[in-house]
mmJSON file of the N, C-alpha and C atoms, coordinates in Angstrom:
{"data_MODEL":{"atom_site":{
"group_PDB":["ATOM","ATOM","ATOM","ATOM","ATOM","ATOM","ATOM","ATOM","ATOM","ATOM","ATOM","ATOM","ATOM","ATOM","ATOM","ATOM","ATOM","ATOM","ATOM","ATOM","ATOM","ATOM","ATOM","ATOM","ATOM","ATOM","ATOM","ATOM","ATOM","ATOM","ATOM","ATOM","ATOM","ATOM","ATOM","ATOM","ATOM","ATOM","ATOM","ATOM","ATOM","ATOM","ATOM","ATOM","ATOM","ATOM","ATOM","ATOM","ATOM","ATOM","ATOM","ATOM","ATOM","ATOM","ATOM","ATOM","ATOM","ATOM","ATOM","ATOM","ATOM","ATOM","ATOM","ATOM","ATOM","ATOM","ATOM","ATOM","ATOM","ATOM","ATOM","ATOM","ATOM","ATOM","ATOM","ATOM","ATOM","ATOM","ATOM","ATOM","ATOM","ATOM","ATOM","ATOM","ATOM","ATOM","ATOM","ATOM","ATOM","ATOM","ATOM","ATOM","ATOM","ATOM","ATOM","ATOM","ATOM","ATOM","ATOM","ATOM","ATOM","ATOM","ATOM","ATOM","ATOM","ATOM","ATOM","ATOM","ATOM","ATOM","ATOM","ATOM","ATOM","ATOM","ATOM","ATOM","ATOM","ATOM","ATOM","ATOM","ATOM","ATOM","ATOM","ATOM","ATOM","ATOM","ATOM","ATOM","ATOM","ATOM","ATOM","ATOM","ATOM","ATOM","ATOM","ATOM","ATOM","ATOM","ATOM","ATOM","ATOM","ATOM","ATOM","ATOM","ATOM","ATOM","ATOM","ATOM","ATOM","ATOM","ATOM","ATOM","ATOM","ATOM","ATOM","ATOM","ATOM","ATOM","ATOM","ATOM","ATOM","ATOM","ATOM","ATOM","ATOM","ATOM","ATOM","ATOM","ATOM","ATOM","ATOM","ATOM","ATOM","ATOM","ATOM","ATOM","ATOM","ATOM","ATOM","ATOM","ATOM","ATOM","ATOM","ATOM","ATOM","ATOM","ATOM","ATOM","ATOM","ATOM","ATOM","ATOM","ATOM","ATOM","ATOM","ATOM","ATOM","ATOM","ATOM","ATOM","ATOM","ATOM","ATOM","ATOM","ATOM","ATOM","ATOM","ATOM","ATOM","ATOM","ATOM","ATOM","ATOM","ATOM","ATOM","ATOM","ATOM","ATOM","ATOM","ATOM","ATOM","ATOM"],
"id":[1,2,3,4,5,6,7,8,9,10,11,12,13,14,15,16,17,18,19,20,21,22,23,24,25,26,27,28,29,30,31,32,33,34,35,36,37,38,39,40,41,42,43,44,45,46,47,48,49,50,51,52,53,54,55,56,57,58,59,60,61,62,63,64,65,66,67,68,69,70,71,72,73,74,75,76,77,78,79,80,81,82,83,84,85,86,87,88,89,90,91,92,93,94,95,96,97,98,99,100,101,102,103,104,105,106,107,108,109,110,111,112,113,114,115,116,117,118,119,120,121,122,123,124,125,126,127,128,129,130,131,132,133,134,135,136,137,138,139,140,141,142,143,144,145,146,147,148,149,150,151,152,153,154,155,156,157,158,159,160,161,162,163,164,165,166,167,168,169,170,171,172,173,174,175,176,177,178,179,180,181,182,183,184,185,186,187,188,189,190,191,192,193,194,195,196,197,198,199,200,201,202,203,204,205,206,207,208,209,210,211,212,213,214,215,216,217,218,219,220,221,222],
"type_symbol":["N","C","C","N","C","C","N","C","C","N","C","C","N","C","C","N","C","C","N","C","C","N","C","C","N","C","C","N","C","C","N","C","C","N","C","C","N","C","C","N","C","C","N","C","C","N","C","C","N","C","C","N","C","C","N","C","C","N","C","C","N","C","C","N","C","C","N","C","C","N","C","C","N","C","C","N","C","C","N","C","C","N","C","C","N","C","C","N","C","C","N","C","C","N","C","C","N","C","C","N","C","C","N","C","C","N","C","C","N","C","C","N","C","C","N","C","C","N","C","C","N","C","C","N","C","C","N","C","C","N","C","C","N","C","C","N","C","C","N","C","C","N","C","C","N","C","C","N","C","C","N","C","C","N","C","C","N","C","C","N","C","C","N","C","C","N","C","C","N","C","C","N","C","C","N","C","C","N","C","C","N","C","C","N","C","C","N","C","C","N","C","C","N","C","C","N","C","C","N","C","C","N","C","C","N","C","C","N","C","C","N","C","C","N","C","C","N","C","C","N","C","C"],
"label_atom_id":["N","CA","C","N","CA","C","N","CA","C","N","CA","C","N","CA","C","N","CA","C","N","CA","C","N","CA","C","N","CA","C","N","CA","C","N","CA","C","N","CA","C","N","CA","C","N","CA","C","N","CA","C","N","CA","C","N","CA","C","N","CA","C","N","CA","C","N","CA","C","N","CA","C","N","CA","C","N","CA","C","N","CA","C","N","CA","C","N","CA","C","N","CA","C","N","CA","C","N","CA","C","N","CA","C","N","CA","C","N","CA","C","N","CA","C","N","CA","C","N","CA","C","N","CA","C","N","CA","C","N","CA","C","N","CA","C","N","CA","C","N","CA","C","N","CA","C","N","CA","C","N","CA","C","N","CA","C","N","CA","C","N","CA","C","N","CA","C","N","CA","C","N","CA","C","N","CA","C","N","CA","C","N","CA","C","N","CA","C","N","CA","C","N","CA","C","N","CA","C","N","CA","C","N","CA","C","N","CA","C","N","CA","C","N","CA","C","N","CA","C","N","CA","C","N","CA","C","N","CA","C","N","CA","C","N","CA","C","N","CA","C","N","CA","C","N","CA","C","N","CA","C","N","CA","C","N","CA","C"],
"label_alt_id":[null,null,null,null,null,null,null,null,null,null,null,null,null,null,null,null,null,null,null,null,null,null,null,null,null,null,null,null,null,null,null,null,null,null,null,null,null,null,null,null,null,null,null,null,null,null,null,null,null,null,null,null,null,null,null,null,null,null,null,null,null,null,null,null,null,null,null,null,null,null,null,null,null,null,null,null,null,null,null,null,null,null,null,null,null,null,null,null,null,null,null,null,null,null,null,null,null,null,null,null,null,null,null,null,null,null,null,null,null,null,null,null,null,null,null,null,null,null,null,null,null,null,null,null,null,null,null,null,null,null,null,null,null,null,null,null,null,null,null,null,null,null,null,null,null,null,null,null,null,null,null,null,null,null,null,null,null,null,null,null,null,null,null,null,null,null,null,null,null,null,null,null,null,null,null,null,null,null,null,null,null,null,null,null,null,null,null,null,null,null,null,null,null,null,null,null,null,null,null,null,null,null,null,null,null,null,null,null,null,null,null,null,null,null,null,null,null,null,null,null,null,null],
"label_comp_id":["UNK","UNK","UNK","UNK","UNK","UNK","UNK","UNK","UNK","UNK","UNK","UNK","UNK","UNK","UNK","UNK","UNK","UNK","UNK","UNK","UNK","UNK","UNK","UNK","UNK","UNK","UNK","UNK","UNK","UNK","UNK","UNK","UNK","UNK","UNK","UNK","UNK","UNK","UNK","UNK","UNK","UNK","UNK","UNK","UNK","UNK","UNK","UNK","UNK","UNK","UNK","UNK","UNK","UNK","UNK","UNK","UNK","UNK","UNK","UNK","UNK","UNK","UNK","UNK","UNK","UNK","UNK","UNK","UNK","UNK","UNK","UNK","UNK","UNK","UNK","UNK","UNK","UNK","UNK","UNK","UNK","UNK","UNK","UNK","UNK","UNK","UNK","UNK","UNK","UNK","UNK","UNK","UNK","UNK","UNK","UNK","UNK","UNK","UNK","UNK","UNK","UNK","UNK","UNK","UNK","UNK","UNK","UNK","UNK","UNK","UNK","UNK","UNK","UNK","UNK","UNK","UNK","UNK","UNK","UNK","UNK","UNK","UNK","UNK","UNK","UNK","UNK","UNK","UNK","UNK","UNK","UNK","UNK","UNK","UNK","UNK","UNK","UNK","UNK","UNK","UNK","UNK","UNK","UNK","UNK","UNK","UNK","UNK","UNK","UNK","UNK","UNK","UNK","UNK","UNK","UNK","UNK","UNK","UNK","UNK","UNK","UNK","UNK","UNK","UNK","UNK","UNK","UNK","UNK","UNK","UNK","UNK","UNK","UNK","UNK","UNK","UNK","UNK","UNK","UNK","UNK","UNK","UNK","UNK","UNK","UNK","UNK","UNK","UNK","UNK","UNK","UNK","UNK","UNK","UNK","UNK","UNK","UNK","UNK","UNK","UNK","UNK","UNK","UNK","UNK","UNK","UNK","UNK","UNK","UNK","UNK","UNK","UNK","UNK","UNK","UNK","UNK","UNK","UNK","UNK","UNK","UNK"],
"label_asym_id":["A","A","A","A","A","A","A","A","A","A","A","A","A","A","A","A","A","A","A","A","A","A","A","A","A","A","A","A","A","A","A","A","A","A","A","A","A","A","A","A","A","A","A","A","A","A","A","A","A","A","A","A","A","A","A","A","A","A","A","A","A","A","A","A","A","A","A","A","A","A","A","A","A","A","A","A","A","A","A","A","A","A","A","A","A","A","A","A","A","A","A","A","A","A","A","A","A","A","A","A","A","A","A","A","A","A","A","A","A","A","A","A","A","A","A","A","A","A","A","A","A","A","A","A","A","A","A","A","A","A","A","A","A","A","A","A","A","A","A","A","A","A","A","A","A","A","A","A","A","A","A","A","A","A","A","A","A","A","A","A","A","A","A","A","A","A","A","A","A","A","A","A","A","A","A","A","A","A","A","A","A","A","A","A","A","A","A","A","A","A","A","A","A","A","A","A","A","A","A","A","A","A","A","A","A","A","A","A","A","A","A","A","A","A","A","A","A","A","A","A","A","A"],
"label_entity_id":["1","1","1","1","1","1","1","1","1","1","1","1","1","1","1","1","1","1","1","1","1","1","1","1","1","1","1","1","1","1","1","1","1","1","1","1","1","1","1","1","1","1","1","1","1","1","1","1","1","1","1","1","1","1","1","1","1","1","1","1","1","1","1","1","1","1","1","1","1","1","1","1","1","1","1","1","1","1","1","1","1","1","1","1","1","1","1","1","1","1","1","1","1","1","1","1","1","1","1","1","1","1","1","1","1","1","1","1","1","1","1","1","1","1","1","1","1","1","1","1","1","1","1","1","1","1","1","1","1","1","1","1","1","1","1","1","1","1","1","1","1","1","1","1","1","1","1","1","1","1","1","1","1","1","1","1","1","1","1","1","1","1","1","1","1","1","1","1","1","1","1","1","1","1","1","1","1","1","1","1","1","1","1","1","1","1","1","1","1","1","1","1","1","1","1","1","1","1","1","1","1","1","1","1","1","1","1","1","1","1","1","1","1","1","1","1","1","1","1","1","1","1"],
"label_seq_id":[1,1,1,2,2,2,3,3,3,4,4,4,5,5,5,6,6,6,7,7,7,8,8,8,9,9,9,10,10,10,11,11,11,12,12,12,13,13,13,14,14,14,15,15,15,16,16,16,17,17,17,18,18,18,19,19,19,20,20,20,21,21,21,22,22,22,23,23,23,24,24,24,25,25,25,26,26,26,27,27,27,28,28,28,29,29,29,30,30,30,31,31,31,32,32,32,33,33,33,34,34,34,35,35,35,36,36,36,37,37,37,38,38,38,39,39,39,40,40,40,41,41,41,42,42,42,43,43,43,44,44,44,45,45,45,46,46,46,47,47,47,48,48,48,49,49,49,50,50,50,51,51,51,52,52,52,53,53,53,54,54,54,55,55,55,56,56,56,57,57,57,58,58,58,59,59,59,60,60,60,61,61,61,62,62,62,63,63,63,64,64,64,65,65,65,66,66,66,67,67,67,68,68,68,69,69,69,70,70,70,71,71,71,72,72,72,73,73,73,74,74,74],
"pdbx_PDB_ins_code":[null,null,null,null,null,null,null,null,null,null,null,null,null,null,null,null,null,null,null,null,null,null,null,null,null,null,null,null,null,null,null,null,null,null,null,null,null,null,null,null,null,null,null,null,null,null,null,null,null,null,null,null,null,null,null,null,null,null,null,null,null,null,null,null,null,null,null,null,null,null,null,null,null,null,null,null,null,null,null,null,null,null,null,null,null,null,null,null,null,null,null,null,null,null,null,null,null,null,null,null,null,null,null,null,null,null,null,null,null,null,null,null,null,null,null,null,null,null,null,null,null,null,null,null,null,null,null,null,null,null,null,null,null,null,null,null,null,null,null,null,null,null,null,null,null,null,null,null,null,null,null,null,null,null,null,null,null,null,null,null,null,null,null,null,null,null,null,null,null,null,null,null,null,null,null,null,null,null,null,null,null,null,null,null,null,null,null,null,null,null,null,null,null,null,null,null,null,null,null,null,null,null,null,null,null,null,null,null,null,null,null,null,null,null,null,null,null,null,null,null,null,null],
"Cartn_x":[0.837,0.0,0.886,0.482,1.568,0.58,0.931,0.166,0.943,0.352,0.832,1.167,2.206,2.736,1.686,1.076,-0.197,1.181,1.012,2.045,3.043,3.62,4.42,5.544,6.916,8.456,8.466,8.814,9.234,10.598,11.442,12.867,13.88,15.112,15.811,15.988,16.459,16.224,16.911,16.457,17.644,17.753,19.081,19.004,17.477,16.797,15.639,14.54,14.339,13.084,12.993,14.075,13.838,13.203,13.487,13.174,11.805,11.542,9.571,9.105,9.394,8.68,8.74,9.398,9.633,9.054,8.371,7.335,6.318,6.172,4.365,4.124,5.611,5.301,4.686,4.312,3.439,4.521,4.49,5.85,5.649,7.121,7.241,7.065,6.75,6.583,7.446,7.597,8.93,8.341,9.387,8.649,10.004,9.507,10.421,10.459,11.897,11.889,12.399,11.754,12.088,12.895,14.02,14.454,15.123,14.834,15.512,15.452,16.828,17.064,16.195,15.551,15.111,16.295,17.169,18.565,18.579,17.81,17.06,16.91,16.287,15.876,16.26,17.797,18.946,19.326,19.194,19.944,18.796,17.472,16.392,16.472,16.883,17.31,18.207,19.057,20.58,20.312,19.532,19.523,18.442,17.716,16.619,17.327,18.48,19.294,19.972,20.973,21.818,21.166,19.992,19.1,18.553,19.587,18.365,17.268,16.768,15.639,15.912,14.992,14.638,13.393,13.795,13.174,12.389,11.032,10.626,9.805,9.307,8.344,8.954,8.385,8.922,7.731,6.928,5.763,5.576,5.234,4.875,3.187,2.745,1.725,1.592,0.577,0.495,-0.244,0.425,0.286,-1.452,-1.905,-3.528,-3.973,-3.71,-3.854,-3.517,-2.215,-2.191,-3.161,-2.63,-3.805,-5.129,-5.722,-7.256,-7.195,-6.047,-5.899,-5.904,-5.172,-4.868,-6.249,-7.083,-8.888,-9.37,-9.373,-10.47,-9.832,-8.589,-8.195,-8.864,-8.922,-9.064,-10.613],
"Cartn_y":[-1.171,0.0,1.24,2.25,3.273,4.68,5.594,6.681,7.599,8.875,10.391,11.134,12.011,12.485,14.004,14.449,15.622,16.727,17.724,19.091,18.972,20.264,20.573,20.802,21.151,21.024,22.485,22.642,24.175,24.773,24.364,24.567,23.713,23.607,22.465,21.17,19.854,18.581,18.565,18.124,18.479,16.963,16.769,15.318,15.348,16.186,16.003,15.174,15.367,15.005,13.625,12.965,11.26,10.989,11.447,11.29,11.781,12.498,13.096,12.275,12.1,10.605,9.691,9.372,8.073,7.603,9.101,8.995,8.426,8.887,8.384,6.791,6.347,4.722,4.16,3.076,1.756,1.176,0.196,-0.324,-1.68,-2.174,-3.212,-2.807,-1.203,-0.966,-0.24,0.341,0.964,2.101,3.012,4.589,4.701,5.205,5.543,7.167,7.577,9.252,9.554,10.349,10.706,12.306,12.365,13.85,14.276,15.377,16.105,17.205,17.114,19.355,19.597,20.397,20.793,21.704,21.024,22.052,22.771,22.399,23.397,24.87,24.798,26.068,26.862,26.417,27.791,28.094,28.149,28.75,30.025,29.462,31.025,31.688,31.256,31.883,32.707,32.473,32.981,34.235,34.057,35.162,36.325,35.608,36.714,37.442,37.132,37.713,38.485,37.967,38.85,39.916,39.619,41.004,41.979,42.137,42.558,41.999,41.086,40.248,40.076,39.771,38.751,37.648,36.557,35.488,35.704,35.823,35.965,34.851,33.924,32.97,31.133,30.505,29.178,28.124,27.727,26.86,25.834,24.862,23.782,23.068,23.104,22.842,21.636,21.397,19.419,18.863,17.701,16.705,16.73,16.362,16.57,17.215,18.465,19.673,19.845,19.175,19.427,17.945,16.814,16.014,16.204,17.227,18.044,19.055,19.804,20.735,19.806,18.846,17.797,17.539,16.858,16.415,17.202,18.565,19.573,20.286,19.889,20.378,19.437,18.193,17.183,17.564],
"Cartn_z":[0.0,0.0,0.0,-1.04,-1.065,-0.592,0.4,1.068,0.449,0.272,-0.049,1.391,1.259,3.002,2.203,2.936,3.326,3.189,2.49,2.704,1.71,1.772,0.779,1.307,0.384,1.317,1.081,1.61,1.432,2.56,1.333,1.899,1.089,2.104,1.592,2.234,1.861,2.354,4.072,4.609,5.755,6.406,7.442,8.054,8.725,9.514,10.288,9.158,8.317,7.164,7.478,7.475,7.432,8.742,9.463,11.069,11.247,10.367,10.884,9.999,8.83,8.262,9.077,9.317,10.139,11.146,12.018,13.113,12.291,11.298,10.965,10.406,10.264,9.934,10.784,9.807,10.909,11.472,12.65,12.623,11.384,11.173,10.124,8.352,8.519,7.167,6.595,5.242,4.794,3.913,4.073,3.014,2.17,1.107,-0.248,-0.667,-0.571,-0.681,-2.031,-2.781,-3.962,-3.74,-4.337,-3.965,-5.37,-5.956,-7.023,-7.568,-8.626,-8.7,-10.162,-10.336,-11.211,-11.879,-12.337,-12.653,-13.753,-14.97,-16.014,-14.726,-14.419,-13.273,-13.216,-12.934,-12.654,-13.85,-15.085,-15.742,-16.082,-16.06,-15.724,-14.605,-13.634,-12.474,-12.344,-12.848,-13.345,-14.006,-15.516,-16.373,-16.094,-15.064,-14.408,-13.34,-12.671,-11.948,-12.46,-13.527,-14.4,-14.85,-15.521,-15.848,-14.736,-13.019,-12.557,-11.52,-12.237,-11.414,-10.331,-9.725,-8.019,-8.361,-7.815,-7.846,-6.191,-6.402,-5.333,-4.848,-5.741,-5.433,-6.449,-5.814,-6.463,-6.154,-7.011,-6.985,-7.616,-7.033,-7.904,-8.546,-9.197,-9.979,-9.693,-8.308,-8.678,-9.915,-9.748,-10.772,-10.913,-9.984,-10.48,-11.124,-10.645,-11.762,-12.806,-13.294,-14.478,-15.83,-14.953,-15.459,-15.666,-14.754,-15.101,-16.351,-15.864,-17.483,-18.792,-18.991,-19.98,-20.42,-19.091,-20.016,-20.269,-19.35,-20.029,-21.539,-21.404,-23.253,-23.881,-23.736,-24.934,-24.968],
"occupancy":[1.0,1.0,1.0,1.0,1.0,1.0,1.0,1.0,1.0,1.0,1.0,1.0,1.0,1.0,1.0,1.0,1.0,1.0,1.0,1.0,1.0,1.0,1.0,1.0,1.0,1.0,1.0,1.0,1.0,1.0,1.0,1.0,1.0,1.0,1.0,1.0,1.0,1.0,1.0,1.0,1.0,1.0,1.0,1.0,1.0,1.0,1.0,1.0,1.0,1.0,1.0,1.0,1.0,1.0,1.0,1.0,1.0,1.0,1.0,1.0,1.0,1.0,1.0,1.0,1.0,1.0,1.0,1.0,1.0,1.0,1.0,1.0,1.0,1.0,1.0,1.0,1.0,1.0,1.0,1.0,1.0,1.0,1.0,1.0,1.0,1.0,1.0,1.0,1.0,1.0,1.0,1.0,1.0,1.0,1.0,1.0,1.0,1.0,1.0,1.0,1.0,1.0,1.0,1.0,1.0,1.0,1.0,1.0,1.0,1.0,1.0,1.0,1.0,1.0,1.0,1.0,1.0,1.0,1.0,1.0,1.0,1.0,1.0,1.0,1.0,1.0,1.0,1.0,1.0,1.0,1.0,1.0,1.0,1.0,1.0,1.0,1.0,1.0,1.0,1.0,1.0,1.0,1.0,1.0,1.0,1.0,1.0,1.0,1.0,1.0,1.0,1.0,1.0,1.0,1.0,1.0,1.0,1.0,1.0,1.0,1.0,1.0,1.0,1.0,1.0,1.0,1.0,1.0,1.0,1.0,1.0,1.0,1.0,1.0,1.0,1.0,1.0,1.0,1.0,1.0,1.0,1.0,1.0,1.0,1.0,1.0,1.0,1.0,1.0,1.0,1.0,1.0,1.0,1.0,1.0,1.0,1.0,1.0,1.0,1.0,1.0,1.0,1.0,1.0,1.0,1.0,1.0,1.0,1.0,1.0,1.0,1.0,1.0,1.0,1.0,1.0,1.0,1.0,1.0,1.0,1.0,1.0],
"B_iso_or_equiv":[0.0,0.0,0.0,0.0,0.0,0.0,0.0,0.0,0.0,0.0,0.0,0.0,0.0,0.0,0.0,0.0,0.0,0.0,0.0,0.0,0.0,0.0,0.0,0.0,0.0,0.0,0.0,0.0,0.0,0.0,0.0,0.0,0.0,0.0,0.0,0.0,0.0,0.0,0.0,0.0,0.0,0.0,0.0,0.0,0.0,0.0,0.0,0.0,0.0,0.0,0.0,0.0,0.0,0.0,0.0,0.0,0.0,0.0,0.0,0.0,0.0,0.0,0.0,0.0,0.0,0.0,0.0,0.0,0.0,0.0,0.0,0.0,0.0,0.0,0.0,0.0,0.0,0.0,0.0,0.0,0.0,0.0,0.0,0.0,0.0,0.0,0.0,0.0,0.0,0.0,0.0,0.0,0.0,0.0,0.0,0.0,0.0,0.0,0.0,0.0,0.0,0.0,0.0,0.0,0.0,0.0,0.0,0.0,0.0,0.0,0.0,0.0,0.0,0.0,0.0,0.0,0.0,0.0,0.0,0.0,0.0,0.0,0.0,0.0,0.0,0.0,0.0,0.0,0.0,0.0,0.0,0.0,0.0,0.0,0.0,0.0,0.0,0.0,0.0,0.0,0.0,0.0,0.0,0.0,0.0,0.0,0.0,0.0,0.0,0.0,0.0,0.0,0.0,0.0,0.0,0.0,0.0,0.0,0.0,0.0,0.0,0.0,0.0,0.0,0.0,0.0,0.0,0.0,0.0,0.0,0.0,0.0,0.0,0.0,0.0,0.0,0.0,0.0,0.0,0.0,0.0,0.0,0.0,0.0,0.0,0.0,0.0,0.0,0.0,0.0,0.0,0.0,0.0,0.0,0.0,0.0,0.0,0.0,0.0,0.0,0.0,0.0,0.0,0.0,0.0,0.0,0.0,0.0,0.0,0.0,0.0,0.0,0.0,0.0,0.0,0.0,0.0,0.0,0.0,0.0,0.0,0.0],
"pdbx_formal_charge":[null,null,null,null,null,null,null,null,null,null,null,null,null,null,null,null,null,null,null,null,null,null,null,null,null,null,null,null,null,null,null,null,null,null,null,null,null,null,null,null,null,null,null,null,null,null,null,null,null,null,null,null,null,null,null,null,null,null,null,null,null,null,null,null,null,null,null,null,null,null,null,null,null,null,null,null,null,null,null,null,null,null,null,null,null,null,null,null,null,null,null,null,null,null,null,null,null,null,null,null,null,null,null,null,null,null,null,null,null,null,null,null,null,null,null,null,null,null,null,null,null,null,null,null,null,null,null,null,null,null,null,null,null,null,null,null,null,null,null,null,null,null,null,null,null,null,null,null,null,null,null,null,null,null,null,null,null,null,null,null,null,null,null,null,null,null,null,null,null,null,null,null,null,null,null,null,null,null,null,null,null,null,null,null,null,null,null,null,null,null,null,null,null,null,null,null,null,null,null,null,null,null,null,null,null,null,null,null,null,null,null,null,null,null,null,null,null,null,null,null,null,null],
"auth_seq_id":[1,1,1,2,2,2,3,3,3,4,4,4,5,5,5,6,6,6,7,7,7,8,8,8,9,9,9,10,10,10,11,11,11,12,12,12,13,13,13,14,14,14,15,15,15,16,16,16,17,17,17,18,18,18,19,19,19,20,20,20,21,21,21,22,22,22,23,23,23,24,24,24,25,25,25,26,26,26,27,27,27,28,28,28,29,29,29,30,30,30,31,31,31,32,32,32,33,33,33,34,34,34,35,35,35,36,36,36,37,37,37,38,38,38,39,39,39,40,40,40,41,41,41,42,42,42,43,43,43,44,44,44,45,45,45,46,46,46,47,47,47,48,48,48,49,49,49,50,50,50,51,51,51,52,52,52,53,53,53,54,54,54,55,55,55,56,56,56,57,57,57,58,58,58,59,59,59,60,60,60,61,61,61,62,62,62,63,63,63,64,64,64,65,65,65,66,66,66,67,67,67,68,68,68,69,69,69,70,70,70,71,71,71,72,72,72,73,73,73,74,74,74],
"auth_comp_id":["UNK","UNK","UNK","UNK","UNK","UNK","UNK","UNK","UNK","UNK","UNK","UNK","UNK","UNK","UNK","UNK","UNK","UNK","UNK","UNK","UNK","UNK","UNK","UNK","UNK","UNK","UNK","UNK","UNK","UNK","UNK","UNK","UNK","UNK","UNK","UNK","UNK","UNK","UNK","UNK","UNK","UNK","UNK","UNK","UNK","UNK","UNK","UNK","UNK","UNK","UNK","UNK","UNK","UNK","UNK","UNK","UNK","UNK","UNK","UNK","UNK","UNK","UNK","UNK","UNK","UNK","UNK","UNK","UNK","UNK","UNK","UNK","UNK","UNK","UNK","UNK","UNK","UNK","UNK","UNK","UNK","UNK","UNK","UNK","UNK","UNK","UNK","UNK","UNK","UNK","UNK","UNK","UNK","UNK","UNK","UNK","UNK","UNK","UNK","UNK","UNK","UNK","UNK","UNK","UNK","UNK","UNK","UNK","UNK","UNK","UNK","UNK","UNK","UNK","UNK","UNK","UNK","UNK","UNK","UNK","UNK","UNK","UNK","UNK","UNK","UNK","UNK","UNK","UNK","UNK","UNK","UNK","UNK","UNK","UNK","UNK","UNK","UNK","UNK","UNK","UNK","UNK","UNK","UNK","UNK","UNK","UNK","UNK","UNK","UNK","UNK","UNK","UNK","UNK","UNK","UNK","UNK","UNK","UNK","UNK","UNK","UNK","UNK","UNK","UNK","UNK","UNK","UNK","UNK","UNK","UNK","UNK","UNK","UNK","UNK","UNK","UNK","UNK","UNK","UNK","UNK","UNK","UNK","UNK","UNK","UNK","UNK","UNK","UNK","UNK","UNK","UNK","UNK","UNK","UNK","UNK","UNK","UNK","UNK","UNK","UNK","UNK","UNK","UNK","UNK","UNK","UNK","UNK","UNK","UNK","UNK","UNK","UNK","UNK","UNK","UNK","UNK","UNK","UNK","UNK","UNK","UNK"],
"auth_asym_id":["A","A","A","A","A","A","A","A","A","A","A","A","A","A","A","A","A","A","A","A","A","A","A","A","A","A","A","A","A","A","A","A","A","A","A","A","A","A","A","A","A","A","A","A","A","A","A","A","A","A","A","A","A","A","A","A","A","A","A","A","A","A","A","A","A","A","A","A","A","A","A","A","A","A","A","A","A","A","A","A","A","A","A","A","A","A","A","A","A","A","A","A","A","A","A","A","A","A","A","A","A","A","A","A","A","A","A","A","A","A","A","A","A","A","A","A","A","A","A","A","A","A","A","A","A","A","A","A","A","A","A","A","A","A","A","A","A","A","A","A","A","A","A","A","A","A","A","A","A","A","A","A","A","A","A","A","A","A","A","A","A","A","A","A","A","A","A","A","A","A","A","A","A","A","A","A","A","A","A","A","A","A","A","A","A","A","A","A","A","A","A","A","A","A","A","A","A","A","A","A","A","A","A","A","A","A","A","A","A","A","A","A","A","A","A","A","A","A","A","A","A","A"],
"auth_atom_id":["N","CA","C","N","CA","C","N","CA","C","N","CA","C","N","CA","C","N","CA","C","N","CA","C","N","CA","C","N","CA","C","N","CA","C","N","CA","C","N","CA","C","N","CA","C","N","CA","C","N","CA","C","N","CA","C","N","CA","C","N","CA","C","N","CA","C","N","CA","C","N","CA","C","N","CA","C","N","CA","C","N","CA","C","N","CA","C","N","CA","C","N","CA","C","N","CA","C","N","CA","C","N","CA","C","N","CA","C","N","CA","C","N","CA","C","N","CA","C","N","CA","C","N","CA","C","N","CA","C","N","CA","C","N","CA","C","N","CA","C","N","CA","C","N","CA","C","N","CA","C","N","CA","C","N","CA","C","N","CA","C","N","CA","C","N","CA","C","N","CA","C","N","CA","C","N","CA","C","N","CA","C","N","CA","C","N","CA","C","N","CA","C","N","CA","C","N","CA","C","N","CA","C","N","CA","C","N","CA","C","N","CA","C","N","CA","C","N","CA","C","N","CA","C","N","CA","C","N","CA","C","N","CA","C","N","CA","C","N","CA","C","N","CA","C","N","CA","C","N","CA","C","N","CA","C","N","CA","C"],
"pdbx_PDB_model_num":[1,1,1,1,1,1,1,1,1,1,1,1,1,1,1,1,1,1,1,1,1,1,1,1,1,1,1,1,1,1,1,1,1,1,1,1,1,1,1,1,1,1,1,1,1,1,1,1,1,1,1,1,1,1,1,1,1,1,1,1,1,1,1,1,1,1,1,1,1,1,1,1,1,1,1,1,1,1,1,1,1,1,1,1,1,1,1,1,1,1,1,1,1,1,1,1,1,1,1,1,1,1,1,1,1,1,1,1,1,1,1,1,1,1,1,1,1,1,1,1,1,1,1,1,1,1,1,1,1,1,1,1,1,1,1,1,1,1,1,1,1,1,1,1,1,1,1,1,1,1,1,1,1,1,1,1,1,1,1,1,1,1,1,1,1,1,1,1,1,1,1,1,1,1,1,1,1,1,1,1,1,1,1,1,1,1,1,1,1,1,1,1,1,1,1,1,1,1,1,1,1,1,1,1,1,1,1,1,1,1,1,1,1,1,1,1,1,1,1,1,1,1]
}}}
């Protein structure tokens, strides 16, 4: 049985993360952490800086949502 963890990260990975997951296991069961850089990112990051810019906000679009956009196009 695979559960969704409720909330969003907002920050960076830290040693504590494994450890507050870890409270919410059952005992005898096991959780799987997916972690990665969106490294495309920085190079808009970069040139919005170079120009100037401030990056003030950083969001992610869940997946549901965009699977809803997808049917209501078709």
């Amino acid at each position: 049985m695979f559960d969704d963890i409720e909330g969003e990260v907002g920050g960076l990975f830290s040693e504590e993360d494994p450890a507050l997951i870890a409270e919410d296991l059952v005992p005898n069961s096991s959780a799987a952490m997916l972690v990665w850089e969106d490294a495309w990112a920085a190079g808009i990051t970069g040139a919005v800086r170079r120009a100037g810019g401030e990056l003030v906000a950083h969001e992610r679009i869940p997946a549901a949502v965009v699977e809803r956009a997808y049917e209501d196009a078709a």
